[in-house]
C-alpha positions in Angstrom: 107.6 77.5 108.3 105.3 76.3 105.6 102.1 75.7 108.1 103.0 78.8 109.5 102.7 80.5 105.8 99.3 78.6 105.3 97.7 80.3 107.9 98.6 83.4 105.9 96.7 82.4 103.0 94.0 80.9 104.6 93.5 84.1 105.9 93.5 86.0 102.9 91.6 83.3 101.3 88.6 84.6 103.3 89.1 88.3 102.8 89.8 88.0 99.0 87.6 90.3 97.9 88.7 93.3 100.4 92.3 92.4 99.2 94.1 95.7 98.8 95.5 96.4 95.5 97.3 99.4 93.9 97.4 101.6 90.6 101.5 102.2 90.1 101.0 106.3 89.3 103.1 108.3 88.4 102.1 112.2 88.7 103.4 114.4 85.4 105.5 117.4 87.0 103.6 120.4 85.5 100.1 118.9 84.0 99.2 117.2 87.4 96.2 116.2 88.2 97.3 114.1 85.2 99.3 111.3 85.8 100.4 107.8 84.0 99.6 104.5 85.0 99.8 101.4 84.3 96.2 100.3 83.8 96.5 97.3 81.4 97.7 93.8 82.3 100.3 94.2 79.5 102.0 96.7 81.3 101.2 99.7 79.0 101.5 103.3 80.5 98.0 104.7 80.1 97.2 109.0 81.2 94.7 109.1 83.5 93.2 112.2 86.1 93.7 111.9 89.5 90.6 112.7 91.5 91.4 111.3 94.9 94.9 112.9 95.9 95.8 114.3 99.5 97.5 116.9 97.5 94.6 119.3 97.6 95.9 122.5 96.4 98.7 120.9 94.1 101.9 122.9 96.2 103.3 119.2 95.6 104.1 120.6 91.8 104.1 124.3 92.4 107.5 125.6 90.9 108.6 127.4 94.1 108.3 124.3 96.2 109.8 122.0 94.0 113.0 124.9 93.1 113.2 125.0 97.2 113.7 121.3 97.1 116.4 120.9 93.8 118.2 123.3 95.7 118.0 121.6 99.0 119.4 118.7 97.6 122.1 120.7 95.9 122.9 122.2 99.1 122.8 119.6 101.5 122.3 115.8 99.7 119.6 113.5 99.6 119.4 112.7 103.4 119.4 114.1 106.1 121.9 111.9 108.0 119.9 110.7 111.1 117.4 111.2 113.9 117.2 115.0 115.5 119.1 113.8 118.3 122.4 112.5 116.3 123.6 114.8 113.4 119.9 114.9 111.7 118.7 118.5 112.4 119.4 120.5 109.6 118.3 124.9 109.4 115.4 123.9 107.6 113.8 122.1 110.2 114.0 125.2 112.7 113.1 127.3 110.1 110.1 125.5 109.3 108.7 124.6 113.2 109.7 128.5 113.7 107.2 129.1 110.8 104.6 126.4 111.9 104.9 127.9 115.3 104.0 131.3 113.8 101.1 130.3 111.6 99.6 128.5 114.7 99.9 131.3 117.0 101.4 129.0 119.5 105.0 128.8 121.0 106.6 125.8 119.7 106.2 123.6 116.8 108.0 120.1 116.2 108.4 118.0 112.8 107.9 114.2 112.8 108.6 112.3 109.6 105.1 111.6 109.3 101.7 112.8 110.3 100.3 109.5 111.5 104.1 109.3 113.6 102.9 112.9 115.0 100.0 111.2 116.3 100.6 108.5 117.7 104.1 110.3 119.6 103.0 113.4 120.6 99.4 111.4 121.9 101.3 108.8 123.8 103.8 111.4 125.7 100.7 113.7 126.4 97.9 111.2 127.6 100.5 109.2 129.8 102.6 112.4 131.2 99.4 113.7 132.4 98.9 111.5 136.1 95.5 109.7 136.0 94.1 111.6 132.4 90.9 110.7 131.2 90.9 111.2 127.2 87.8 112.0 125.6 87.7 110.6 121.5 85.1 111.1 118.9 84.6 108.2 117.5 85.6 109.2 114.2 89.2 109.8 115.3 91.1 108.8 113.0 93.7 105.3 113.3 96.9 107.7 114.7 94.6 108.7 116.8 93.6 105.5 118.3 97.0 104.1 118.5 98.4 107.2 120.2 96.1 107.0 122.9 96.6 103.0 123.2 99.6 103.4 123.5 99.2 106.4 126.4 97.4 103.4 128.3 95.3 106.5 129.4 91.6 105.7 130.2 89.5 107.4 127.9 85.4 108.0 126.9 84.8 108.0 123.7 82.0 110.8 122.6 79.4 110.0 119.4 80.1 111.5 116.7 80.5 115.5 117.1 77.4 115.0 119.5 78.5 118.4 121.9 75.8 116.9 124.5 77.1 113.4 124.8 80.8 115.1 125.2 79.5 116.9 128.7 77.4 114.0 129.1 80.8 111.9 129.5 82.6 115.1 131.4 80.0 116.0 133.8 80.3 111.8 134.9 83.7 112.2 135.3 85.9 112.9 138.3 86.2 116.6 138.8 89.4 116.4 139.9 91.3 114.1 137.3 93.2 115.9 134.1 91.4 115.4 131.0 92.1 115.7 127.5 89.5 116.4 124.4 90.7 115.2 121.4 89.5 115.7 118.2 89.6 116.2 114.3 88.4 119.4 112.7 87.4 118.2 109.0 86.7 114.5 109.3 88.8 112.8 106.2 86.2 109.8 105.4 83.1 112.1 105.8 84.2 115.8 104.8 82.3 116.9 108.1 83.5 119.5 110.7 83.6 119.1 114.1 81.7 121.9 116.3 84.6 123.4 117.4 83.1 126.3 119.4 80.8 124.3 121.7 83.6 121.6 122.0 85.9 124.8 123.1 83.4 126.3 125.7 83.2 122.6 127.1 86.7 121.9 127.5 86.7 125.5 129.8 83.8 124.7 131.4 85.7 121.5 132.8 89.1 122.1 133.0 90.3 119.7 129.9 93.1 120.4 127.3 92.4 120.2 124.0 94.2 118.2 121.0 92.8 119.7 117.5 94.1 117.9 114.4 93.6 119.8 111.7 95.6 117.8 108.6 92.6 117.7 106.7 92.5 121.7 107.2 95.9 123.1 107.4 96.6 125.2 104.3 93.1 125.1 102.2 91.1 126.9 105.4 91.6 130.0 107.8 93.9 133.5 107.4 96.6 132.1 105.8 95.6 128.1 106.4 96.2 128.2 109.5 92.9 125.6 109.9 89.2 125.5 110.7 90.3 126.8 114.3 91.8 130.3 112.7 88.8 130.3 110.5 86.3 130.7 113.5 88.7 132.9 115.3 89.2 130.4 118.0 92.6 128.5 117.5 94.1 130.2 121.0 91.2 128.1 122.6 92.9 124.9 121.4 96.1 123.6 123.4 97.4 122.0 120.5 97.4 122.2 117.0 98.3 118.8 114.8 98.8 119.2 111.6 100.5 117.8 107.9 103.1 118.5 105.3 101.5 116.0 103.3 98.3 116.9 101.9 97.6 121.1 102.0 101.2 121.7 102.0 102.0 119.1 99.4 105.4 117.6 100.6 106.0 115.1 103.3 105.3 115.5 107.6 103.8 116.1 110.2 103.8 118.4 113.6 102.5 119.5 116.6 102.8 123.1 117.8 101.4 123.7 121.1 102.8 125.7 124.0 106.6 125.5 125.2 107.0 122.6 128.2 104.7 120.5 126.4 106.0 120.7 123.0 110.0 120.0 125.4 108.2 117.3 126.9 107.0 115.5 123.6 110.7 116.4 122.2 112.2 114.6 125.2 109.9 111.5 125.5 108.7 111.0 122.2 109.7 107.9 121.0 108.3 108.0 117.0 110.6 111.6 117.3 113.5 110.0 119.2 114.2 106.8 117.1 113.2 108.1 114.0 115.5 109.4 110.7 114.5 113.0 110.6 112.8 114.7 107.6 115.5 115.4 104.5 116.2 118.9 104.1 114.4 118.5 100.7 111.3 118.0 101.9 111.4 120.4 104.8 113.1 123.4 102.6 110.1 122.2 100.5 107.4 122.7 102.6 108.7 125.4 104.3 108.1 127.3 100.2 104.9 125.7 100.7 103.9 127.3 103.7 105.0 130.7 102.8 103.3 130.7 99.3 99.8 129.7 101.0 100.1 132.0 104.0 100.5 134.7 101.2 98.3 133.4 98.3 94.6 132.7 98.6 94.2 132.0 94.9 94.9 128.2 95.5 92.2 128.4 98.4 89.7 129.7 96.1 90.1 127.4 93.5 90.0 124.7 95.5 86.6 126.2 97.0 85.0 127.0 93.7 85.6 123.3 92.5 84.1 121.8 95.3 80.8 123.6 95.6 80.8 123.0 91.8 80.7 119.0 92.2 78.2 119.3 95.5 76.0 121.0 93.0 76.5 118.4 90.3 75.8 115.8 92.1 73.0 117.1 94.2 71.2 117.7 90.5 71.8 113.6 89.4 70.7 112.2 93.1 74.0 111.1 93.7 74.2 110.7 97.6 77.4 112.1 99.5 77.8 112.6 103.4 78.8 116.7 103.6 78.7 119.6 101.8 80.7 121.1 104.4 84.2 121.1 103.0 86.3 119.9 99.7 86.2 116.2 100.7 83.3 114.8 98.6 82.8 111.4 100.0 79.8 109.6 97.7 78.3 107.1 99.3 77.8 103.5 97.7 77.3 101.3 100.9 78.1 97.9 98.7 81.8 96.5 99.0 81.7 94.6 95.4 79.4 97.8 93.7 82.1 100.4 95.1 85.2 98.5 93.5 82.9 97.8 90.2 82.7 101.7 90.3 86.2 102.7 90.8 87.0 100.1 88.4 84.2 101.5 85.2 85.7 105.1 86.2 88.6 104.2 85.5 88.4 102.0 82.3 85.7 103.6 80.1 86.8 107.7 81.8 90.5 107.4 82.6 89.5 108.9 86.1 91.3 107.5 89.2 88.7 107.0 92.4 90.0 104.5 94.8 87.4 102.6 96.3 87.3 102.9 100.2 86.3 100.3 102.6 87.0 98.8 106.0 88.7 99.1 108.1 88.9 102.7 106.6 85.5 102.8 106.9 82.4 100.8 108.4 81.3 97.8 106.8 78.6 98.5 104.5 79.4 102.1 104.6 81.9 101.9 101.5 82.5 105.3 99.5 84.3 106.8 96.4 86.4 109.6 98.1 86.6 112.5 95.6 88.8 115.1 96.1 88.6 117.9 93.6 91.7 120.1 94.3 92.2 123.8 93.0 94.4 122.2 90.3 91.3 121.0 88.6 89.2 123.1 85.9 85.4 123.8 86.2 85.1 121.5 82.9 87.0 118.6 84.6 84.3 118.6 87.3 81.7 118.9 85.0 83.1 115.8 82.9 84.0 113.8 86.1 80.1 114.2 87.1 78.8 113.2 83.7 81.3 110.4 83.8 80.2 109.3 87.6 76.3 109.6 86.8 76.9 107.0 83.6 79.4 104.7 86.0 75.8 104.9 88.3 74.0 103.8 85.9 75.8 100.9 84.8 76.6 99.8 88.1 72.7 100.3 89.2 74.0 101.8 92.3 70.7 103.9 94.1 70.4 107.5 93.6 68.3 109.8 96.5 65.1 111.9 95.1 66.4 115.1 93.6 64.3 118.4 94.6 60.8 118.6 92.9 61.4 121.8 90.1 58.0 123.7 89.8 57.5 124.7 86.4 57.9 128.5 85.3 
């Protein structure tokens, strides 16, 4: 047992500096993005600002959705008993795929206790139900993704990078007559890129494929209602199925797929992440089901969350401050130095009472560590203007390089 343990810490001896550490936060119901933390050795609760939550348009402490879940829990208890199959499907988890369903435009929708679990089940049952598929991946897919499809044991291609050629590159190879499946995300979470959806749509009719759009990077803060990136372009009936979260837009806890009727049955049936799984407490599903009605209703949220983020591309644009895309609210900065990205996170954190975490591999490439910022509708135009000041003086000190900033030609 002990030698056994001592390969453990050799290993982690090696990889000490990547070790993963968290901040113990606790969000403050009503004033978030503040939250408290304990920040000092001694313990101490400290407030901070949050600045790299999932929970992008704060529904996670809008009154409505946290009334819906109090009274859940009054209603019904703390759990919700078991899996689907054996006593665990409560009302609010038809109401809510009925409703997911609906703002998809597709037939059916179906709730797994977590995104990533949506993945990787719905995936599996697809790629392997599907005789002799060939999967197509950008290579950006996220891990759920990946292990969905592994687990498939499908064969699959995987495409560059939203690179539209080398997708019918990889088709037009391919044997006409075998299924084959697209998959891909719509905003990319580590780069705050979107995919060409369009092209990628027009491809998969040219050659027969079904497509697999995850959108839980999308799902409530784009679209007619947030329905996604799909909805936005007027194209989500071109996309077989839909992925999406509970847990970031909509502020609560999920995930689902909502797709057409025999292959939502057939993930239902097969699944085994859905199958063997405690189902989602009626809490969190009466919840998000407040969530999703407020946002398909109210755009104010969507527009906050809008301003703020074109607000800190312009910020940092003006201080040469490099960050992947300008495309959506994801702000990813990029440092490209393991040790300098922690230091960062660290200085914002100390001197600014601003929470960054510090990303690196495997959640991204080696040596292509960022500072995922997130500014969410529930921040003010003065917070962003104070969290750039702060990040330009934490660039400073850390002597992390800056990119020219556009020549000014003099009035």
């Amino acid at each position: 047992m002990a030698q056994h343990l001592e390969t453990f810490e050799r290993r982690m001896s090696v990889v000490a500096e990547s070790r993963r550490e968290f901040l113990e936060v606790g969000r403050i119901a009503g004033r978030y993005p503040a939250a408290s933390a304990r920040v000092e050795q001694d313990g101490a609760l400290a407030e901070i600002r949050i600045w790299c939550s999932n929970d992008y348009l704060g529904m996670g402490q809008h009154p409505g959705v946290m009334a819906a879940m109090k009274g859940a829990i009054d209603d019904h208890g703390a759990g919700s008993g078991g899996s689907r199959n054996i006593s665990g499907t409560n009302h609010h988890h038809v109401v809510l795929e009925r409703e997911l369903a609906e703002l998809h435009g597709k037939e059916q929708a179906l709730l797994f206790s977590s995104g990533f679990s949506a993945n990787d089940g719905a995936l599996t049952v697809i790629a392997s139900t599907l005789d002799q598929c060939l999967v197509f991946s950008d290579a950006k897919n996220h891990a759920s993704i990946i292990d969905g499809l592994r687990h498939s044991g499908a064969e699959k291609r995987i495409f560059r990078h939203n690179d539209v050629a080398h997708l019918r590159e990889l088709l037009a190879a391919a044997d006409p007559t075998r299924p084959k499946l697209i998959v891909l995300e719509s905003v990319y979470s580590m780069s705050g890129d979107i995919a060409p959806l369009a092209e990628i749509a027009d491809l998969a009719d040219e050659y027969g494929a079904i497509t697999y759009l995850d959108e839980v990077h999308a799902v409530g803060m784009y679209g007619p209602q947030g329905a996604g990136i799909a909805a936005r372009l007027g194209i989500a009936d071109r996309f077989t199925v839909v992925m999406g979260t509970l847990a970031k837009g909509f502020g609560t806890a999920g995930g689902y797929v909502a797709g057409p009727t025999a292959l939502i049955d057939t993930i239902r049936t097969f699944s085994r992440p859905f199958i063997f799984t405690t189902s989602l407490p009626p809490a969190t599903t009466a919840g998000a089901l407040a969530a999703v009605r407020h946002l398909r209703a109210s755009e104010v949220e969507r527009t906050r969350l809008w301003e703020n983020a074109t607000l800190m591309h312009s910020l940092l644009a003006e201080r040469g401050i490099p960050f992947i895309s300008d495309e959506t609210h994801i702000v990813s900065v990029l440092i490209r130095d393991e040790l300098k990205c922690k230091q960062a996170s660290d200085l914002l954190l100390r001197d600014h009472g601003i929470y960054v975490q510090s990303i690196n591999a495997p959640s991204v490439p080696a040596g292509e560590e960022i500072l995922r910022i997130a500014p969410g509708a529930t921040h003010t135009p003065d917070d962003v203007r104070a969290f750039a000041k702060a990040l330009d003086d934490v660039w400073q000190a850390v002597d992390i390089p800056r990119i020219p900033t556009p020549a000014v030609n003099p009035a």
